[in-house]
C-alpha positions as CSV (number, residue, x, y, z in Angstrom):
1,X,14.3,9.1,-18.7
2,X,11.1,7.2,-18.6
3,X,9.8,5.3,-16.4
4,X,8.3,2.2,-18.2
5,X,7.3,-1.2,-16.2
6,X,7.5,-4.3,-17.7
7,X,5.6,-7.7,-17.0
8,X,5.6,-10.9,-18.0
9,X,3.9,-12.3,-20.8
10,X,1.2,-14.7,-18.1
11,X,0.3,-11.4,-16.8
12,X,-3.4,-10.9,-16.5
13,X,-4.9,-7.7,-15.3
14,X,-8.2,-8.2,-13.1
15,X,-10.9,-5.6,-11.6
16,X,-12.2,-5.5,-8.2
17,X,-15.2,-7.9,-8.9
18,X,-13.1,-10.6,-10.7
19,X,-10.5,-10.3,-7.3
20,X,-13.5,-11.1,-5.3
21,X,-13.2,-15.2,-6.7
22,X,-10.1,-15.4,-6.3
23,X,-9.0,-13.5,-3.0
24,X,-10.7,-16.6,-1.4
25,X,-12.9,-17.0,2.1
26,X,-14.4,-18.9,4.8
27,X,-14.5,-22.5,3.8
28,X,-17.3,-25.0,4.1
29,X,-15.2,-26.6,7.1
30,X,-14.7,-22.9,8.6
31,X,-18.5,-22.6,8.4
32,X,-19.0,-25.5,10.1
33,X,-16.7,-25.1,12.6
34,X,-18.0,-21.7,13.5
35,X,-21.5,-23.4,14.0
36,X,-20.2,-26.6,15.9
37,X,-17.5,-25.1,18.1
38,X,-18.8,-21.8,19.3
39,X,-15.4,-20.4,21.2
40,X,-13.6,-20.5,17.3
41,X,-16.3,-18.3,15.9
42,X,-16.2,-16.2,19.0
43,X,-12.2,-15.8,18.3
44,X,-12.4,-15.4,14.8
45,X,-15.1,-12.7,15.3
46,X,-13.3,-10.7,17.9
47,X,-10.2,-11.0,15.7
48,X,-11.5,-10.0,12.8
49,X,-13.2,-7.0,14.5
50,X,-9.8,-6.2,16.0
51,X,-7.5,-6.5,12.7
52,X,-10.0,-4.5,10.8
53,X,-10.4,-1.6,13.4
54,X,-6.1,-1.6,13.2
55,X,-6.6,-1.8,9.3
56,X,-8.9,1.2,9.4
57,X,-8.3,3.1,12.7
58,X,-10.3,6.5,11.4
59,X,-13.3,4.9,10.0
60,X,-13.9,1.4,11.5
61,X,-16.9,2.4,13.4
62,X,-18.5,4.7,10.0
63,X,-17.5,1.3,7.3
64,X,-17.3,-1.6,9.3
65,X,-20.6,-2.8,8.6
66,X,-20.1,-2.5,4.9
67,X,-16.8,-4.4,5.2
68,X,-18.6,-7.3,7.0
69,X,-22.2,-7.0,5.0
70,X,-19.8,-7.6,1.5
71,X,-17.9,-10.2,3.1
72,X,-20.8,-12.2,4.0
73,X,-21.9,-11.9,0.2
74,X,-19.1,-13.2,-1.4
75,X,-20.3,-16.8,-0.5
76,X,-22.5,-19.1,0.9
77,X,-19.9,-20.2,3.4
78,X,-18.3,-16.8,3.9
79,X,-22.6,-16.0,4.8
80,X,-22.7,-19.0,7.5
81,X,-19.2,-18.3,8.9
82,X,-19.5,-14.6,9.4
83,X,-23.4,-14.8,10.6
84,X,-22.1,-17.8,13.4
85,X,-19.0,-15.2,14.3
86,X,-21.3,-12.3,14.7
87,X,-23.6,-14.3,16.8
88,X,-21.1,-15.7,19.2
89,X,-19.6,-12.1,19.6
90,X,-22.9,-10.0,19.8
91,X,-24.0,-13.2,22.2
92,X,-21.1,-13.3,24.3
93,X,-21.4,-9.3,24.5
94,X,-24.9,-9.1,26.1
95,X,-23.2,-10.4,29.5
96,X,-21.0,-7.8,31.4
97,X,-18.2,-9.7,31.8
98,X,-18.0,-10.7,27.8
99,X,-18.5,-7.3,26.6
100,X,-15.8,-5.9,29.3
101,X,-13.2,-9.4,27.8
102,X,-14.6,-8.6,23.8
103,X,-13.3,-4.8,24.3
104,X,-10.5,-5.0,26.1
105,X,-9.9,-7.7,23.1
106,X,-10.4,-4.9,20.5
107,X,-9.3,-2.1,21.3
108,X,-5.8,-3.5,22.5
């Protein structure tokens, strides 16, 4: 018995860098936003820190500045959106009371 898969004839195999223009991003109006209204790139940051940690539980803390350094090179906008995200978190952090609400926000 053999095990054989078949696809259809549209298929088209891609590598990691090709998947990189077409698994998508922050938009202009993200990037924007993030810049204009700083509590949605304080929520997307903290969020995004949180999935990835609970995508990655072993090695968040070791990768997670990779992850974020090539996410902010895919694009221009992905650059602006995750550099106004980082700011509002590592901003919001430097008080005692935002770095108690940013952890209790990821690591729950």
């Amino acid at each position: 018995m053999e095990n054989i898969m078949m696809l259809p004839a549209s298929y088209c195999v891609m590598n990691e860098e090709e998947m990189t223009y077409t698994t998508g991003g922050a938009s202009a109006i993200q990037a924007i936003a993030a810049w204009v209204f700083p509590p949605y790139a304080w929520l997307a940051g903290v969020t995004a820190i949180r999935d990835y940690r609970k995508k990655n539980p072993n090695t968040w803390t070791q990768d997670g500045l990779d992850y974020f350094a090539n996410d902010m090179g895919k694009s221009v906008s992905n650059f602006l959106y995750d550099l106004a995200c980082a700011s509002w978190v590592l901003g919001t952090s430097a008080t005692g009371i935002g770095l108690v609400i940013n952890a209790a926000i990821v690591l729950l």
